[in-house]
C-alpha positions in Angstrom: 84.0 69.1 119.6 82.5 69.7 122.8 81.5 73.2 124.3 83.8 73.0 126.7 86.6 72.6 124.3 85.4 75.3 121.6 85.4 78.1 124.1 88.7 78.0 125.0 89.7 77.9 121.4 87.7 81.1 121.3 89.2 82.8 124.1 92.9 81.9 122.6 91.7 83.5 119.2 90.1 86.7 120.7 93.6 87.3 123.2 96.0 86.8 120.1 93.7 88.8 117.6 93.8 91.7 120.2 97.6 91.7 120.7 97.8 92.1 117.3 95.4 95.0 117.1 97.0 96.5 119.5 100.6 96.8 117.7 99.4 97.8 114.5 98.5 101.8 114.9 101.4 101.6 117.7 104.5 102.1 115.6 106.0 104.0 112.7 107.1 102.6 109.9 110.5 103.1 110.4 110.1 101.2 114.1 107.9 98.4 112.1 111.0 97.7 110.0 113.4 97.6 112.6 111.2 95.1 114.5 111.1 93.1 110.3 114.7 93.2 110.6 115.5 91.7 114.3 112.7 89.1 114.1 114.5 87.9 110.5 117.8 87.8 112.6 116.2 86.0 115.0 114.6 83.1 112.3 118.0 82.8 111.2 120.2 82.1 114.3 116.8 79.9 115.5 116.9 78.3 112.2 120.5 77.7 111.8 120.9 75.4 115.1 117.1 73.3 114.5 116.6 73.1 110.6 118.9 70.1 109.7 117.7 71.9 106.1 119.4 74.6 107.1 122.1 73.8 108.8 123.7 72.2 106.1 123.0 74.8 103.6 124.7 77.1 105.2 127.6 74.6 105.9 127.9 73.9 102.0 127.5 77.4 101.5 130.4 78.2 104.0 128.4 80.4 106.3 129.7 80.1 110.1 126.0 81.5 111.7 127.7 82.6 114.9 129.6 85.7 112.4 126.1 86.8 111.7 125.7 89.5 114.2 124.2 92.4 112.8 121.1 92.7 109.5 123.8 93.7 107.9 125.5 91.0 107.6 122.7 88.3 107.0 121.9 90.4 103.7 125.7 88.8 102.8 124.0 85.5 103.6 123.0 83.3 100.3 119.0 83.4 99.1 117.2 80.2 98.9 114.2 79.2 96.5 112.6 76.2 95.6 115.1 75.0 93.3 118.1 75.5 95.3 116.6 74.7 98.5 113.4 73.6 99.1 113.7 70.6 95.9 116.9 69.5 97.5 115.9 68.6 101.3 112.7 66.3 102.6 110.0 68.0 104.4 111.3 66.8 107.8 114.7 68.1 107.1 113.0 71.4 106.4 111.0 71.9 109.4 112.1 73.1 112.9 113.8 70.2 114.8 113.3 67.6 112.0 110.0 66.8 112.9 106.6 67.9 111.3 105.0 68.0 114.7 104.5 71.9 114.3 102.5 71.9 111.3 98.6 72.5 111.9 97.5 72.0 108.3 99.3 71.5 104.9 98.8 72.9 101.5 100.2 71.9 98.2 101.4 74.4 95.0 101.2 72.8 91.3 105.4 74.6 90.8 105.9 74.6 87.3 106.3 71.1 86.7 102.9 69.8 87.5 104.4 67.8 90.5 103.2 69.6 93.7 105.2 70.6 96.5 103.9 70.5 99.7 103.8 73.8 102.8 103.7 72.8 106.7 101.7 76.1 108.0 101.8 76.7 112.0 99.4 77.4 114.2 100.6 81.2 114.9 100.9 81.6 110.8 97.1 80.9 110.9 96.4 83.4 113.7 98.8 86.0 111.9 96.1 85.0 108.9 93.2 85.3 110.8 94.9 88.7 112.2 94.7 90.1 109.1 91.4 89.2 107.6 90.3 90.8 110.6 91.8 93.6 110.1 90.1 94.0 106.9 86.5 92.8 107.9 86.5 95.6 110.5 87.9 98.2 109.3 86.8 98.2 105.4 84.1 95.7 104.7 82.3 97.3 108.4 81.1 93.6 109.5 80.9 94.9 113.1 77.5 96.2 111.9 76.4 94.1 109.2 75.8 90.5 109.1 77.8 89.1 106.7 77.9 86.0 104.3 81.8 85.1 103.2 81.8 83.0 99.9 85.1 81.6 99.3 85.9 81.1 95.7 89.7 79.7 95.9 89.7 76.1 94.8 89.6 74.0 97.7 90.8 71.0 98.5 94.8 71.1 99.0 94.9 74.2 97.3 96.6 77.0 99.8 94.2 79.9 99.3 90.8 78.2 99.5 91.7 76.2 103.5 94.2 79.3 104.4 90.9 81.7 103.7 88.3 79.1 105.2 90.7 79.2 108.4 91.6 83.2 108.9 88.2 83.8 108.1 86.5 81.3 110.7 89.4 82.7 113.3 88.0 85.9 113.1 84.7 85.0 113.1 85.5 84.0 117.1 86.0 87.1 117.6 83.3 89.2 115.2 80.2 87.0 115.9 78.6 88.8 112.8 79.9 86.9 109.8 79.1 83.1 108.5 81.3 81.6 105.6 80.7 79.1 102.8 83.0 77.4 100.6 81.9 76.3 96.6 85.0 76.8 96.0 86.1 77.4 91.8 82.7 76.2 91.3 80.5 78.4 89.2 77.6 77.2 89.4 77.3 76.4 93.2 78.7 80.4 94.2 75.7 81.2 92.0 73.1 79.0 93.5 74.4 80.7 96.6 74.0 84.2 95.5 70.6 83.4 94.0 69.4 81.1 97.7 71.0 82.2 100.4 72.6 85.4 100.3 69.8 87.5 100.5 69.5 86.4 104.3 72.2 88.4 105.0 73.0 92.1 105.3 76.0 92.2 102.9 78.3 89.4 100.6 81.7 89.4 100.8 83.3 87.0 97.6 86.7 86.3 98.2 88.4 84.5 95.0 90.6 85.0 91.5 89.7 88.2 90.3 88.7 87.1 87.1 86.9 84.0 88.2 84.6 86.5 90.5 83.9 88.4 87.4 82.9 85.6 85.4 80.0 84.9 88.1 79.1 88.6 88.1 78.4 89.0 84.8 76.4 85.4 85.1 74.7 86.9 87.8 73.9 90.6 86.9 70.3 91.4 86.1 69.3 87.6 87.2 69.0 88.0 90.8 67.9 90.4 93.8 69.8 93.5 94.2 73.0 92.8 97.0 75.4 94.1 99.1 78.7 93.4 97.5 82.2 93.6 98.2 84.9 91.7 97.3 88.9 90.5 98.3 91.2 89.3 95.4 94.0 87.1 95.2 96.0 85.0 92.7 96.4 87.4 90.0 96.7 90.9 89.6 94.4 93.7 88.1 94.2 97.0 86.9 92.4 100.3 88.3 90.3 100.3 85.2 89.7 96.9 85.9 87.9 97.2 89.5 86.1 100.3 88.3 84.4 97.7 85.8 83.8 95.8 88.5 81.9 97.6 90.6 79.2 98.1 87.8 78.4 94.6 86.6 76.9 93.5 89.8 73.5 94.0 90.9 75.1 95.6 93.9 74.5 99.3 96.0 77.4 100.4 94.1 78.0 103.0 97.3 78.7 100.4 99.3 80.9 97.8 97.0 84.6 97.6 98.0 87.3 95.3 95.9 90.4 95.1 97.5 93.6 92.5 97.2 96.0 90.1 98.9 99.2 89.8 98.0 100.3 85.7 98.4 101.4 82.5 97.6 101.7 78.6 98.7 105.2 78.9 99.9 105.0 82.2 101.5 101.2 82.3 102.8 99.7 85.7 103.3 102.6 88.3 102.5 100.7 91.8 102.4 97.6 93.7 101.3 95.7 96.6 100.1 94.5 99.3 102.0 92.6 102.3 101.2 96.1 104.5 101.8 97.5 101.8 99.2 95.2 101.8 96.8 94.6 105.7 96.9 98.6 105.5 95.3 98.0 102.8 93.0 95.3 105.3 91.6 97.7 108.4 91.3 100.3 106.4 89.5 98.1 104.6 87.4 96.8 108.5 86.2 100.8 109.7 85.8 103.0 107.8 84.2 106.0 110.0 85.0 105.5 109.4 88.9 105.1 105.8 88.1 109.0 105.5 86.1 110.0 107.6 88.9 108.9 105.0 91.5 109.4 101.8 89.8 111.4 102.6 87.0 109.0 101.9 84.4 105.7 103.3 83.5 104.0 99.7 84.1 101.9 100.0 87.5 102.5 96.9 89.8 100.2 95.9 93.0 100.6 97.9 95.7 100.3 96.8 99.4 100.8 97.2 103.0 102.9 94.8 105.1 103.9 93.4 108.5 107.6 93.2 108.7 107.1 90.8 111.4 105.2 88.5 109.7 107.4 88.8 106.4 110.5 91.2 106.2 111.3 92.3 102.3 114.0 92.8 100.8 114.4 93.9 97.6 117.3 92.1 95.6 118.1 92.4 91.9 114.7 93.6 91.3 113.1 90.5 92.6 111.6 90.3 95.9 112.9 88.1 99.2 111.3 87.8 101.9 112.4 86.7 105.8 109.4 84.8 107.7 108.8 82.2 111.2 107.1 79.5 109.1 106.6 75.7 110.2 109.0 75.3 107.2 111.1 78.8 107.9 112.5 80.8 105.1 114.9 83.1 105.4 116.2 85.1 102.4 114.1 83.3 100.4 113.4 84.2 97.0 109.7 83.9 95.3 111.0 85.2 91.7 108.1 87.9 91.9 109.3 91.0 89.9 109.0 94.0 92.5 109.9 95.8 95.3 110.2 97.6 98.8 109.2 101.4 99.4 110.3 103.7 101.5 107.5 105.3 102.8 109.3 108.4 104.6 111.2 109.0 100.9 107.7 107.9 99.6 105.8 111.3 100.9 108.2 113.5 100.5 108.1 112.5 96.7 104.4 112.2 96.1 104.1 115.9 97.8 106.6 117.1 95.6 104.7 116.1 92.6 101.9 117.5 93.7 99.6 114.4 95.0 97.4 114.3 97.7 98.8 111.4 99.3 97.4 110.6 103.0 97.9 107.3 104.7 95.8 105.7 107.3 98.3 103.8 109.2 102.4 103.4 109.4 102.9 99.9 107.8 105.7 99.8 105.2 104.4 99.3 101.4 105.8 96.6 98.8 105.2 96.5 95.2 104.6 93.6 92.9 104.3 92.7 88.9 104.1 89.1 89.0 105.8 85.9 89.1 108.9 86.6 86.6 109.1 89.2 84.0 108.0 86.3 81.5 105.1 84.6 83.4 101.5 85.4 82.1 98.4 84.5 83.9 95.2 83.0 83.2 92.3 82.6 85.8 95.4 82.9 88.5 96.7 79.7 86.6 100.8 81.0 86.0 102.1 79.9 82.6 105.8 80.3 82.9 107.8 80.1 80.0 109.1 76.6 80.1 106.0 75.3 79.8 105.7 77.3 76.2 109.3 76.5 75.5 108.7 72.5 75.6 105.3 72.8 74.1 106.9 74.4 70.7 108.9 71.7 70.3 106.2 69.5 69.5 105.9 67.1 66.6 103.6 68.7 65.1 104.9 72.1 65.2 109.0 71.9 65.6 109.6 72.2 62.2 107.6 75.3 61.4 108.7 77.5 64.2 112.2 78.8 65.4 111.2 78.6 69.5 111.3 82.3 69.9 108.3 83.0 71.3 106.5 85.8 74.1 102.9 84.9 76.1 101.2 87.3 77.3 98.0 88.6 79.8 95.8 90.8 77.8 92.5 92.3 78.1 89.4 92.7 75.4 87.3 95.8 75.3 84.9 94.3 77.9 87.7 93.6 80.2 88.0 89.6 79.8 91.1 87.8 80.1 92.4 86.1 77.2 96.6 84.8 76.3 98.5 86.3 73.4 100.8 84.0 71.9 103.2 85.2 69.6 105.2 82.2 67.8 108.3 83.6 65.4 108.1 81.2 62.3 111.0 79.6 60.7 112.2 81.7 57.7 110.2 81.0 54.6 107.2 79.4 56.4 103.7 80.6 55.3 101.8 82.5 57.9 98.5 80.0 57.8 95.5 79.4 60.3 96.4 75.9 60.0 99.7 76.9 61.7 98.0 78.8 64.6 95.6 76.3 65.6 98.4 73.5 65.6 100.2 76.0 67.9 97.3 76.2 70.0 96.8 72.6 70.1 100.5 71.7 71.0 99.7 74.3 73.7 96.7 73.6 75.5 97.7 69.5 75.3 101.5 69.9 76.6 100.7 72.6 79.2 97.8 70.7 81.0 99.6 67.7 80.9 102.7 69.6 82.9 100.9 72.5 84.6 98.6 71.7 87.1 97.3 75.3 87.8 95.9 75.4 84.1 94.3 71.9 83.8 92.3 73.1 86.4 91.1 76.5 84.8 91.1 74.6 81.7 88.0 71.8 82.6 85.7 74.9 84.2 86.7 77.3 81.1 87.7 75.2 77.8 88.6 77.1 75.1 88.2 80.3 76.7 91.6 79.8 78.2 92.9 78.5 74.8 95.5 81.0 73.9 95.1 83.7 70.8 98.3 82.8 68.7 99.6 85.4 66.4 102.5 84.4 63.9 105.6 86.2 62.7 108.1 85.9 60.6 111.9 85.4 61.6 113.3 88.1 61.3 111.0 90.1 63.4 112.3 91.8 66.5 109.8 91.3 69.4 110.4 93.1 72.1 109.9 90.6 74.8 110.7 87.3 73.1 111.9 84.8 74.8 114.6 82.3 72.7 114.4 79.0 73.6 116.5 76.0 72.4 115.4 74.4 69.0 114.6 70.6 69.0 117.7 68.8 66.8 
C-alpha cells in the first residue's frame, strides 16, 4: 500500500476514534441507555425492510414491523439465536440487502457441533473495536507514555478474537504511535521466544489472550528471563479475584505496575463490554460479601462484571439469559447468546452498595452487565466451551453405555495452585463397581468423541494433551447431584 493511500486510512481512524472519545464522559448512564434503546429501534425497522433474513422471520412469526413504534413494544418482538435463526437462512440472506458487500473481514466459531459458522464484521464494527482497545491502552495500560509491545495470544487464523484483536489494536495504533503488535498466536513456545528476544526493547508488554493459556506461559517464563513490564487483557473464559491476584505474582514483572483486566465477547456478537477499574473495584466487594452478591444476582456465585456501550450492543435481560440488540454486517436484534447473566441498574446499583456500606466510586457513566458463562451447564477448558451435549453423546459410547445411567455434571475447577482442570462426575448404573478401569474408559470415550465434535477442544487438546483430559469421579445411582444433567440412555 502506498503512502499516499495509508495516510488517509490514518486520518479516517484518528477522526472516528475521537468522536468516540468524545461521547463517552458526555452522558449519564441513564441518557447512554436511552440512546441503546433508539439505536436498537432503529436496527430493527432498518433491518426489517433490507434483511431478506429478517424479513421473513418476522413474517412467519407474524410481526407487522410498522406496529413497532415504541422500545416497548420491540421487547414483545420474538428472540433469535443460532438455532432458530442464524442455522435456518444463508449468509446472504442474513446480511443487509442480500449482499455480503458490507463485510470487511470474516470470522468463523466452532458452535457446538464442530461445524463452524461463519460472522460478516463491518468496517464501523472494527472501528467501534478499535474504539475500545483505545480506550483501554490510554487510560489503564498508560501507552501514551510508554512504548509498548502487544502480543496477541488468541488463536489466529479464522478464529474471531485473534484477527478482531490484531485489527482494533493496529486501529489504535494510528492514532497512539507508541505501541507495535505481534501475533504467535496459541503458540507457546513462539509468545515465549518473544518474551525472552524481543520484549525487552520495549518499555512495557501488554499479553492479550485466554486467561489460562497466559498463565501457562507465565509460569514457563518466571525466573527464566529479564525482569518486564507486564500487563495483561483476558478474554474467552472467565476468572476469579483470587485468580488475578495469583497472577500478578508469577511473572517476573514490577508488580506495581501490572494490570489484568477483561473482555467480555464472542464470534457472533464481537466485542460486547469490558472491565474497568470502577467495574472491577465491585467485582472485588462482592467477591468479599456474599450477602451483597445474592442480593445482586441472586446467588452468592460472583459472575464477570463489565462496562458497556449501549450503542454498540443494547442488553436486555430475559429469563436470566442475556440478549443483546447490535448494527452488525449480519444485524441481530433480540438475539440471544445463551450466556447466563444480566443488566444492572447503576442508579439502583449505588444506592444499594451505599447502603451496605461499600465504598463504591465509578469513573465514568457507562451501564454495567454481568455474566457466568455460556449456559448454566457449560464448563470451560483453556476458553474451549464443553456444553453438555457433547458429554451427553460421548456417554453413550460402546464402551461405556452399559455401565453408566447418562446422568452426568462437568465442571470448571481449580487446584491449590490455581490450574484449570474438568470434573466429571458419571452416575453409574445400579450395581456397577466403582473401578479405575471404569474412569479411564470414561475419560477415553470423552476426550475421543468430544474432539471429534468440538472443534474448540481439539485445538486446546493438541497444545495441552492430557492436561485437558477430564478428572472423572464415579457415583452410584441413587446419588442426588446437585447439578446433574439427565440425558437419554442409549436403547
Amino acid at each position: 500500500m502506498r503512502q499516499d493511500q495509508i495516510l488517509p486510512i490514518k486520518d479516517k481512524v484518528t477522526r472516528t476514534l475521537s468522536k468516540l472519545s468524545s461521547n463517552l464522559d458526555k452522558y449519564s448512564a441513564e441518557r447512554w441507555i436511552t440512546r441503546g434503546k433508539r439505536q436498537a429501534l432503529d436496527v430493527f425497522h432498518e433491518a426489517s425492510k433490507r434483511v431478506p433474513a429478517y424479513k421473513d422471520f418476522l413474517k412467519k412469526k407474524g410481526i407487522a414491523p410498522q406496529k413497532i413504534t415504541t422500545f416497548e413494544n420491540l421487547t414483545k418482538v420474538p428472540l433469535t439465536d443460532k438455532e432458530n435463526y442464524i442455522m435456518q437462512y444463508s449468509l446472504e440472506q442474513l446480511s443487509w440487502d442480500g449482499k455480503l458487500n458490507r463485510a470487511s473481514v470474516i470470522n468463523s466459531s466452532s458452535g457446538t457441533t464442530g461445524k463452524s459458522l461463519y460472522w460478516p464484521c463491518g468496517e464501523n464494527e472494527i472501528l467501534n473495536g478499535a474504539y475500545i482497545h483505545e480506550y483501554l491502552f490510554k487510560n489503564y495500560y498508560d501507552i501514551t507514555n510508554n512504548s509498548t509491545l502487544v502480543i496477541v495470544c488468541f488463536g489466529m487464523g479464522t478464529w474471531v478474537a485473534g484477527t478482531y484483536t490484531l485489527l482494533s489494536t493496529y486501529l489504535a495504533s494510528r492514532k497512539l504511535n507508541n505501541l507495535s503488535v505481534v501475533t504467535p498466536g496459541f503458540d507457546k513456545a513462539e509468545v515465549l521466544r518473544i518474551l525472552f528476544d524481543l520484549a525487552t526493547k520495549y518499555d512495557q508488554v501488554l499479553i492479550i489472550g485466554y486467561p489460562t493459556f497466559v498463565k501457562d506461559v507465565l509460569e514457563d517464563y518466571r525466573n527464566r528471563g529479564p525482569k518486564l513490564n507486564m500487563k495483561y487483557i483476558f478474554a474467552g473464559e472467565g476468572y476469579s479475584e483470587s485468580w488475578r491476584d495469583y497472577l500478578m505474582t508469577i511473572a517476573n514483572a514490577k508488580p506495581k505496575s501490572s494490570r489484568a483486566m477483561g473482555i467480555l465477547g464472542s464470534a457472533d456478537a464481537a466485542i460486547m463490554g469490558f472491565e474497568t477499574d470502577s467495574s472491577i473495584r465491585l467485582r472485588q466487594s462482592v467477591s468479599e460479601n456474599k450477602s451483597l452478591a445474592k442480593c445482586l444476582f441472586g446467588e452468592e456465585r460472583v459472575p464477570f462484571i463489565c462496562n458497556y456501550i449501549p450503542e454498540h450492543r443494547y442488553f436486555e435481560e430475559v429469563d436470566k439469559e442475556l440478549v443483546f440488540t447490535a448494527n452488525r454486517a449480519i444485524p441481530l436484534i433480540r438475539y440471544n447468546i445463551h450466556d447466563y447473566g444480566g443488566t444492572l441498574n447503576v442508579g439502583a446499583l449505588e444506592n444499594l452498595l451505599k447502603q451496605s456500606g461499600v465504598n463504591y466510586s465509578s469513573d465514568h457513566r457507562l451501564p454495567l452487565v454481568y455474566v457466568y458463562g455460556r449456559g448454566r451447564f457449560t464448563a470451560t477448558i483453556f476458553a474451549a466451551n464443553i456444553y453438555p451435549e457433547n458429554v451427553r453423546d460421548a456417554l453413550l459410547d460402546r464402551t461405556i453405555r452399559r455401565v453408566v445411567t447418562g446422568g452426568f455434571s462437568l465442571k470448571t475447577k481449580y487446584d491449590k495452585r490455581h490450574n484449570q482442570y474438568l470434573l466429571l462426575t458419571v452416575e453409574l448404573v445400579q450395581g456397577t463397581m466403582k473401578s479405575s478401569d471404569h474412569k479411564r474408559n470414561i475419560a477415553d470415550a470423552f476426550v475421543r468423541h468430544v474432539r471429534k465434535v468440538n472443534s474448540e477442544y481439539n485445538r486446546v487438546y493438541r497444545e495441552y494433551g492430557r492436561r485437558v483430559r477430564p478428572k472423572v469421579e464415579l457415583i452410584e445411582s441413587e446419588h442426588k447431584s446437585d447439578n446433574k444433567t439427565k440425558v437419554k440412555k442409549s436403547s
